[in-house]
C-alpha positions as CSV (number, residue, x, y, z in Angstrom):
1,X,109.3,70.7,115.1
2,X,107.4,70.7,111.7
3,X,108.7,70.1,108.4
4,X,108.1,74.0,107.8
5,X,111.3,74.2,110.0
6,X,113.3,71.1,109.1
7,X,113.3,72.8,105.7
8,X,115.5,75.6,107.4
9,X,119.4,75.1,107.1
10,X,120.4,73.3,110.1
11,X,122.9,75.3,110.8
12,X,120.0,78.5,111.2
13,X,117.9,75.7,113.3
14,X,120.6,75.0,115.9
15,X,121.9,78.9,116.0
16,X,121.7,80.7,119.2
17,X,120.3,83.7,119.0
18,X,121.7,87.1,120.3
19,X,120.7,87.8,123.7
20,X,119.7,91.9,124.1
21,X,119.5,93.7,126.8
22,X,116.0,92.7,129.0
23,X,113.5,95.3,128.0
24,X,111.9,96.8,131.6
25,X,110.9,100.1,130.9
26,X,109.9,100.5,134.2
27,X,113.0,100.1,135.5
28,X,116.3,102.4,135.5
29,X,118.3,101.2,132.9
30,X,121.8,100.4,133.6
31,X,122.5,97.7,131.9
32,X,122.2,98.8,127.9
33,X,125.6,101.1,128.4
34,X,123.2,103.9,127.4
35,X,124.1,107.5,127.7
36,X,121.5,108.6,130.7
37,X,120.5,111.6,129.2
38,X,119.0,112.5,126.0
39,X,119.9,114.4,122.9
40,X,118.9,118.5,123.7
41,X,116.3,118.5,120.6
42,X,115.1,115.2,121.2
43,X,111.4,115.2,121.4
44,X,110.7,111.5,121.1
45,X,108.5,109.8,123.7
46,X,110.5,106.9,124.5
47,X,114.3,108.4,123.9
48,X,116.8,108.2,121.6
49,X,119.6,107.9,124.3
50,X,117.5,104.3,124.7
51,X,117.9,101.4,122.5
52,X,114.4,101.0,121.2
53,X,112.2,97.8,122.1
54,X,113.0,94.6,119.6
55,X,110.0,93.5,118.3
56,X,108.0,96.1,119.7
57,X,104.9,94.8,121.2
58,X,102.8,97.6,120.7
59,X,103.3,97.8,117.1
60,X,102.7,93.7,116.8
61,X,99.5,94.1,118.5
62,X,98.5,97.1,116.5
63,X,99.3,95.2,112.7
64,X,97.9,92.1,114.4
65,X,94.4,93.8,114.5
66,X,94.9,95.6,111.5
67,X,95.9,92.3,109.9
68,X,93.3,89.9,111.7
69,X,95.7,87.5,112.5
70,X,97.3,86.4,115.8
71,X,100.3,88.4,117.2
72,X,102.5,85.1,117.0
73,X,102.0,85.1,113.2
74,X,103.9,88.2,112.8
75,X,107.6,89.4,112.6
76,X,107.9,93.3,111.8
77,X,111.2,94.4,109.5
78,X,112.7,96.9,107.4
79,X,110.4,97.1,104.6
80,X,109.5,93.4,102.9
81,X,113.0,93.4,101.8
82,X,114.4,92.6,104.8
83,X,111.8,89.9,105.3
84,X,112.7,88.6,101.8
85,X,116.6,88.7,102.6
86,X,115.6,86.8,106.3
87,X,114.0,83.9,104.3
88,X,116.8,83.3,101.7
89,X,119.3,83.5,104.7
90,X,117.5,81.2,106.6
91,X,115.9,78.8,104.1
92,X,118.6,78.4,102.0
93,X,122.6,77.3,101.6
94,X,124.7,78.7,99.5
95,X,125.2,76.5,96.5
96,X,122.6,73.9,97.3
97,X,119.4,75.2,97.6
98,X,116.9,77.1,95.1
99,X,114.3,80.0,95.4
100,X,111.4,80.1,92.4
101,X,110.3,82.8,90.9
102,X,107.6,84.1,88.2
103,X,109.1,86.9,86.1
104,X,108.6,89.5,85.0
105,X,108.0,90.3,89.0
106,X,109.7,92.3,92.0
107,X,113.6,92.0,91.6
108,X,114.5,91.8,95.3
109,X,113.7,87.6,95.3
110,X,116.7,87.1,92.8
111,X,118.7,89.7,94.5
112,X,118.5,88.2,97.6
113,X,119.0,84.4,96.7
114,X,121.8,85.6,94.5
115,X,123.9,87.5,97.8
116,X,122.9,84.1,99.8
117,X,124.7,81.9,96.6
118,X,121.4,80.1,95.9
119,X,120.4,79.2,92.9
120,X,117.3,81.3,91.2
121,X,114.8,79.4,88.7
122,X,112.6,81.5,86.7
123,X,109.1,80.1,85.4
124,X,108.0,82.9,83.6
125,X,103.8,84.1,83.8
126,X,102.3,83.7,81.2
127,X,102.1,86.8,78.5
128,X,99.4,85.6,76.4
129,X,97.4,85.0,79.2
130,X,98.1,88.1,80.9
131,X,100.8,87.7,82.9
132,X,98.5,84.5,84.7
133,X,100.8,82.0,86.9
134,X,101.9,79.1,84.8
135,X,100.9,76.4,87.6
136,X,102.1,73.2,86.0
137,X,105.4,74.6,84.5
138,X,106.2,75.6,88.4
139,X,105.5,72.7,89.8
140,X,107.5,70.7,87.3
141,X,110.5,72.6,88.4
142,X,110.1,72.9,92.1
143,X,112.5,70.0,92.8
144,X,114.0,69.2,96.4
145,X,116.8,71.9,95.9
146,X,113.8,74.7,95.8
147,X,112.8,75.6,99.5
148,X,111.1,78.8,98.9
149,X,108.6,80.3,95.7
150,X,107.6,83.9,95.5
151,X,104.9,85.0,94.4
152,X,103.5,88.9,94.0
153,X,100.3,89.5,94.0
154,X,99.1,92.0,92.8
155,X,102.4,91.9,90.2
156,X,105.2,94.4,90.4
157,X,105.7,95.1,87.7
158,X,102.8,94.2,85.8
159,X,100.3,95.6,88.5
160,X,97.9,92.5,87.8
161,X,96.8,90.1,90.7
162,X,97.3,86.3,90.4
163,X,94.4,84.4,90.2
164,X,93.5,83.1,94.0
165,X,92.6,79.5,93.1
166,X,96.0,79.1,91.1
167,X,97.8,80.2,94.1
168,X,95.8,77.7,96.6
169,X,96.4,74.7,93.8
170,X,100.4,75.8,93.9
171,X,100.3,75.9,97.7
172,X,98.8,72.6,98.1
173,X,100.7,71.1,95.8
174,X,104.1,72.3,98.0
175,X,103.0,70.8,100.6
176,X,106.1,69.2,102.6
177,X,108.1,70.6,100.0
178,X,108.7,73.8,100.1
179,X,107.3,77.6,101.3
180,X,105.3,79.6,99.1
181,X,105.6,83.6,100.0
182,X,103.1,85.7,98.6
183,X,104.0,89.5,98.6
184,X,101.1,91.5,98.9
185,X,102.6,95.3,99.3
186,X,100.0,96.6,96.8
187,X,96.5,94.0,98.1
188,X,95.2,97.5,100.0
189,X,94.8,99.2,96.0
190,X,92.8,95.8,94.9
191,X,89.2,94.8,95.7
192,X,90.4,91.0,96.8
193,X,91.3,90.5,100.5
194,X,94.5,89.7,101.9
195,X,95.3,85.4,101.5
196,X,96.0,85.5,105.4
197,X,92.8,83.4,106.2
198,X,94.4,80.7,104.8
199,X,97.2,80.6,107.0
200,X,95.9,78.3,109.9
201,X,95.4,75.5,107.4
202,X,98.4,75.6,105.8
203,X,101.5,76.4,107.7
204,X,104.4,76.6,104.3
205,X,102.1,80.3,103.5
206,X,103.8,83.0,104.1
207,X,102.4,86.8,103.4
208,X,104.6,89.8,102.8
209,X,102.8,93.1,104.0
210,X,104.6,96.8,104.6
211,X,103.5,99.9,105.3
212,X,105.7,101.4,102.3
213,X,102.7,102.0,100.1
214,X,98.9,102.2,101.0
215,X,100.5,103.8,104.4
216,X,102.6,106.3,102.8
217,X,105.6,105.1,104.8
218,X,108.0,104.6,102.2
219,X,110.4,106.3,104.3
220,X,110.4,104.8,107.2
221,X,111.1,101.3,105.9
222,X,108.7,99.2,107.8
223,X,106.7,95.8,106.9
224,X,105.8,92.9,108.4
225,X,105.7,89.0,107.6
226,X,102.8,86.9,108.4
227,X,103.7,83.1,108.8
228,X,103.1,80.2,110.9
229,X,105.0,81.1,114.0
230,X,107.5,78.4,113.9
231,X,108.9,80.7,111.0
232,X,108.4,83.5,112.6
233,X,110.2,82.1,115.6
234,X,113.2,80.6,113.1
235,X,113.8,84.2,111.4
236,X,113.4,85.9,115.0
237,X,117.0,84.2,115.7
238,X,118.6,86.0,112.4
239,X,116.6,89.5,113.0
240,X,118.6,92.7,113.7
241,X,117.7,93.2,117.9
242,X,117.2,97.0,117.1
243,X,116.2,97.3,114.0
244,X,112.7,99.5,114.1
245,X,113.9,102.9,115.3
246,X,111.7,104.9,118.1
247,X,111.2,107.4,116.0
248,X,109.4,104.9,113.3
249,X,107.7,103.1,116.1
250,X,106.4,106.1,117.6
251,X,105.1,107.5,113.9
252,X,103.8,104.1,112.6
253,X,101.4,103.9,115.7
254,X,100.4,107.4,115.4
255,X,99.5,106.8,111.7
256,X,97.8,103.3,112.8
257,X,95.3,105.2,114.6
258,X,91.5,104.7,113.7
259,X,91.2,108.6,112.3
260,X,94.7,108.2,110.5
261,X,93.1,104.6,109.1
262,X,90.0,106.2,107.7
263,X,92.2,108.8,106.1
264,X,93.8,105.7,104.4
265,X,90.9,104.4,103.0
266,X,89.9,108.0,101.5
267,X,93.4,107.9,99.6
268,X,93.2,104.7,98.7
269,X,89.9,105.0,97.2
270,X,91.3,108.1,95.5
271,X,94.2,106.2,94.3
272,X,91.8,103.7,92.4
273,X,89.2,106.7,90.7
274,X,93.0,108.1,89.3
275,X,94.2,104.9,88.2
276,X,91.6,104.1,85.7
277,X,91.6,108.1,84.8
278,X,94.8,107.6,83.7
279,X,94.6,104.3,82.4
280,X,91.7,105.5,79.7
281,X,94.0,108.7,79.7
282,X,97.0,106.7,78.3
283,X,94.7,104.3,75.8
284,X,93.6,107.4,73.4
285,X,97.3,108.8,73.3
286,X,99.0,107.6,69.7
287,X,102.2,106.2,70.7
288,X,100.4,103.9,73.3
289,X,100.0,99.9,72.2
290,X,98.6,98.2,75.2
291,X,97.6,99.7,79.1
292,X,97.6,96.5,81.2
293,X,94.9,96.4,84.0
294,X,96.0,97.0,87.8
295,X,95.3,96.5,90.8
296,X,97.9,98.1,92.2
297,X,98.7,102.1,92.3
298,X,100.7,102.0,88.9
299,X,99.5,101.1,85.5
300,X,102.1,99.3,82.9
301,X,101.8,100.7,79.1
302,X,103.5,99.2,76.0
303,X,105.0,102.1,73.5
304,X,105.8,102.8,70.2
305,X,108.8,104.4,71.0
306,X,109.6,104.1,74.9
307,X,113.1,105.9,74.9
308,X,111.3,108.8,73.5
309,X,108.4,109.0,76.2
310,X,111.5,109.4,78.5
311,X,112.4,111.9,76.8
312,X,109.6,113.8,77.3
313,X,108.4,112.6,80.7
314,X,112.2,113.7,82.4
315,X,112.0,117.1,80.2
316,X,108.5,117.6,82.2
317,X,110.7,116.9,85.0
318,X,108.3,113.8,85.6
319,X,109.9,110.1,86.4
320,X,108.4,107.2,85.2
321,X,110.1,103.7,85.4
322,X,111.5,102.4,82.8
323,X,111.0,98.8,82.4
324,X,112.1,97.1,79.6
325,X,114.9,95.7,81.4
326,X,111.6,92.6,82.7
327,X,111.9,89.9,80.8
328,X,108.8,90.5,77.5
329,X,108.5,94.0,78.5
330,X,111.1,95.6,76.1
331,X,108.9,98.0,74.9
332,X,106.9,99.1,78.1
333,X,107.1,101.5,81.3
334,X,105.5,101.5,84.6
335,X,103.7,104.5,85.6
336,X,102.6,105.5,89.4
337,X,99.4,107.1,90.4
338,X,100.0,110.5,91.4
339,X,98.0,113.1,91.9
340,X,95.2,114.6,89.4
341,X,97.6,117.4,88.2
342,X,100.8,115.3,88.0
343,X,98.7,112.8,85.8
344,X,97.3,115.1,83.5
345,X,100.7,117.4,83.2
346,X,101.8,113.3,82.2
347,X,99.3,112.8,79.7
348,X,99.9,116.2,78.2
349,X,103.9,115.7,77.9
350,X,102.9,112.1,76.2
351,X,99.9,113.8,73.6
């Protein structure tokens, strides 16, 4: 056992894990207390009178490839949130420990240490720099009580990536101290490759991925972590048994498929040619101050007067995000990339 899991609570290290029922598909199954017959308009290929495969190794193998890392590397989930709210669980102890974060950034981190009762330290990015990690303010308050940072890369919401060699020099500086996560829901919009090369070298990374965004899967709430298996190993014990449905199994590897995966780099291509459309759109309108760069699919804009481009945008019956709830961005909103006509019928509510 590495320090990567003596960092775990103890109490999460010694837990025994509930046992499901043997997965045999070859075999009749009388041991699940499943109905034996299936729903009259079920069409599904596996059944939904049948508990659907934990961890489902088809599906590992598939992201695995997709990924390029090895299958024990990876834990699928609900979305990243439920990866998120497995690392807090498992990492941390209510009233003792700490989770770091770099606000403004995604709001699930501090929602999820804050259910678990750990403590949440903000270290700000840096706004004059824009939004860059501020790497010696982080490591000055990552003291034994912090066992996990996050990172998000590129930025929700700030759509920005964090400069790679920042995040390597944060990383190694954590080392035996605590893990560094870095979410990368929106690396398939950006030209930089995933950080998942790193991993062999240094087991305290761990990479958030989900199929939520580039994948169009938003509503079938699936995503993956990629971490050194001991981690994946420690979270497999506090991981629902059942908790990737057959019918999002069965769509997931259909739109995993090399055709559907071509498709994906087509849209995702598209995605980029609209984003900087719109974000030259949005710097010639008057009541515009500042169009941060992106590397994800949405731009952030500072405004003049914010609460009135609401106005407009939900008369249009278009919704934008409002975000001057982040901490320094009291004045801006977050726009996604939608299609050409959505983001010119945008640009004209705003002229």
């Amino acid at each position: 056992m590495s320090w990567v899991t003596e960092l775990a609570r103890p109490d999460i290290v010694a837990l025994k894990s509930y046992e499901h029922a043997p997965w045999e598909p070859e075999f009749a199954r009388l041991h699940a207390n499943e109905l034996p017959w299936r729903p009259v308009s079920d069409e599904s290929d596996g059944g939904l009178n049948r508990y659907p495969e934990p961890q489902p190794k088809a599906l590992i193998a598939r992201l695995a490839e997709i990924y390029r890392v090895p299958k024990p590397n990876l834990l699928i989930t609900r979305g990243s949130d439920e990866a998120i709210d497995l690392l807090v669980r498992a990492y941390c102890r209510a009233g003792e420990d700490a989770v770091l974060i770099c606000p403004p950034t995604f709001g699930m981190y501090r929602v999820a240490a804050e259910i678990q009762g750990a403590r949440v330290i903000g270290v700000p990015l840096l706004r004059e720099a824009r939004f860059a990690l501020d790497t010696t303010r982080l490591l000055a308050c990552c003291d034994r009580r912090v066992k996990l940072v996050f990172l998000c890369s590129p930025n929700n919401p700030t759509g920005g990536l964090l400069s790679e060699k920042s995040i390597l020099e944060t990383l190694d500086a954590l080392d035996g101290r605590a893990l560094l996560i870095v979410d990368e829901a929106y690396i398939e919009f950006s030209e930089r490759p995933s950080l998942t090369a790193y991993l062999p070298r240094r087991p305290h990374l761990a990479i958030l991925r989900t199929l939520s965004k580039a994948h169009g899967l938003a509503g079938a709430r699936l995503g993956a972590l990629v971490a050194d298996p001991e981690v994946i190993t420690l979270l497999q014990k506090l991981v629902a048994p059942y908790s990737i449905t057959q019918l999002t199994l069965e769509s997931a590897l259909r739109l995993l498929s090399a055709s559907h995966l071509r498709l994906l780099q087509r849209r995702i291509a598209e995605v980029r040619r609209e984003r900087e459309r719109l974000r030259a759109g949005l710097t010639q309108l008057p009541g515009v101050i500042e169009v941060f760069p992106s590397d994800a699919n949405f731009l952030l804009a500072r405004f003049r007067d914010p609460r009135e481009m609401l106005r407009r945008s939900h008369d249009a019956h278009l919704l934008v995000r409002d975000a001057r709830s982040y901490q320094g961005l009291e004045d801006a909103l977050r726009i996604t990339v939608g299609t050409t006509e959505q983001n010119d019928r945008l640009l004209r509510t705003w002229t």
